[in-house]
C-alpha positions in Angstrom: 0.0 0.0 0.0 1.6 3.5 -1.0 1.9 6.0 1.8 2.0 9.9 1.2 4.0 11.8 3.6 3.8 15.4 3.9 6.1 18.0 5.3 6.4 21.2 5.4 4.1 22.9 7.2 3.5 25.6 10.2 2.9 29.4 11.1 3.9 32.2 9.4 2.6 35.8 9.3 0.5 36.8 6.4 2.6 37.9 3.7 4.7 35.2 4.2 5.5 31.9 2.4 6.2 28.2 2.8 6.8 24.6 0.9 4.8 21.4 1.5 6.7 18.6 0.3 5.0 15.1 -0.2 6.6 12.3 -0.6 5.5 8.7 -1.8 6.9 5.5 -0.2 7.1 3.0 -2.8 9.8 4.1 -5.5 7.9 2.4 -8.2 5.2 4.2 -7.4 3.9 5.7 -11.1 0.6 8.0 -10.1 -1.3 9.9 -13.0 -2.0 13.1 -10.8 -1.0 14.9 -7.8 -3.3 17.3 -5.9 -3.4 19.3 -2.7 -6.5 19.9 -0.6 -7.2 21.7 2.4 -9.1 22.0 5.3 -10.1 24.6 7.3 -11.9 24.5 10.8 -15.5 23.4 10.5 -15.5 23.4 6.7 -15.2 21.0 3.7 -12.1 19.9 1.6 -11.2 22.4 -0.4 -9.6 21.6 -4.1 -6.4 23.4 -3.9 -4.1 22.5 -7.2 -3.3 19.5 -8.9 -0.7 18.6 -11.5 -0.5 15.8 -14.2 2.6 13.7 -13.4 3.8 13.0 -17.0 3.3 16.1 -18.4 3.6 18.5 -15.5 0.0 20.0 -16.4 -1.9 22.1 -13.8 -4.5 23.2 -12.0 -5.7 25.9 -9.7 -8.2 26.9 -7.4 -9.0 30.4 -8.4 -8.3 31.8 -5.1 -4.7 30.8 -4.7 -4.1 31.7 -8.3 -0.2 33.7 -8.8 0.4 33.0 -5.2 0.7 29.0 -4.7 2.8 26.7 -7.2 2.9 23.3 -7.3 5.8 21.1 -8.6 7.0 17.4 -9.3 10.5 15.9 -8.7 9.5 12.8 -10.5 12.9 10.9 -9.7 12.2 11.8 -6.4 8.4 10.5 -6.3 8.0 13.5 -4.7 6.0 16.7 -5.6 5.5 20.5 -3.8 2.8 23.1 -3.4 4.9 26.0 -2.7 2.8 28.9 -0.8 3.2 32.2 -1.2 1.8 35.7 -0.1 -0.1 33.5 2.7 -3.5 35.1 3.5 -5.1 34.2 7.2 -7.8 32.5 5.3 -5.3 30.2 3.8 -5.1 28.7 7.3 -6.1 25.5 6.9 -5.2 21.2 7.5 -3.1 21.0 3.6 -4.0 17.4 2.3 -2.0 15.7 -0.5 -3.2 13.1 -2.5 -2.7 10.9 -5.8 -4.6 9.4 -8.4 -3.3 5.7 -9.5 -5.2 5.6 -12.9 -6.8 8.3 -15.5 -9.4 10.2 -15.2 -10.9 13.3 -17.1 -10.0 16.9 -15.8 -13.0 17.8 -13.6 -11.8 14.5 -11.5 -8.6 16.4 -10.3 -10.9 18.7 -8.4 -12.9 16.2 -6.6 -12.1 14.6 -3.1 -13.9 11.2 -4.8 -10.8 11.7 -7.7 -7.7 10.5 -5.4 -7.7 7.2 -4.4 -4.0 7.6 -1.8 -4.2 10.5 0.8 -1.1 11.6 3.3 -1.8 12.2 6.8 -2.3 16.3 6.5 -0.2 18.8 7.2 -1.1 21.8 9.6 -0.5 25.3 7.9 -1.4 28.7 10.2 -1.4 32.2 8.9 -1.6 34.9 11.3 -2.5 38.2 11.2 
C-alpha cells in the first residue's frame, strides 16, 4: 500500500511563504495526478491544485491563483505546493493526494478523484 507523507508545514505571518513537500513511499510508485486539498476548521475539503505527473500539467483553485505553485520531482516521487503571499484565510489542514489511474479533468478537483491521501499537514497564517 503507497503512503504519502507530507512535510512542510507551520505558522507564518501573512505575507509570508512556505513549501509542502510530499513524498510517496514505494519508489515504483507511477501515479497519474498529484493534488493538494485543504481543510479549514469546521469546513469542507477544499480543491487546492493538482498537477499531471507525465506532463507537468496544472490546475488551480482560483483563489490561490499567482500566489501557490505546485511542482514534481518525479525521480524523487515527490512533488511540492509552494505557498506564497499566505493570507489568514489560507489557514487550513493542507491534504495531498494521488490518483493511480486516468481520469478526465474535472476528477482532479474532486475529493472522490484520489484514491491515496497523506496524513495532512497543519499550515497557520496569522494576522
Amino acid at each position: 500500500q503507497v503512503q504519502l507523507v507530507e512535510s512542510g508545514g507551520g505558522l507564518v505571518q501573512a505575507g509570508g511563504s512556505l513549501r509542502l513537500s510530499c513524498a510517496a513511499s514505494e519508489r515504483t510508485f507511477s501515479p497519474t495526478v498529484m493534488g493538494w486539498f485543504r481543510q479549514a476548521p469546521g469546513k469542507e475539503h477544499e480543491f487546492v491544485a493538482a498537477i499531471n505527473w507525465r506532463d507537468g500539467g496544472t490546475l488551480y483553485v482560483d483563489s490561490v491563483k499567482g500566489r501557490f505553485t505546485i511542482s514534481r520531482a518525479n525521480a524523487k516521487n515527490t512533488f511540492y505546493l509552494h505557498l506564497n503571499s499566505l493570507k489568514p484565510e489560507d489557514t487550513a489542514v493542507y491534504y495531498c493526494s494521488a490518483q493511480s489511474r486516468v481520469r478526465d479533468l474535472p476528477a482532479w478537483a474532486r475529493v472522490t478523484g484520489y484514491d491515496y491521501w497523506g496524513q495532512g499537514t497543519q499550515v497557520t497564517v496569522s494576522s
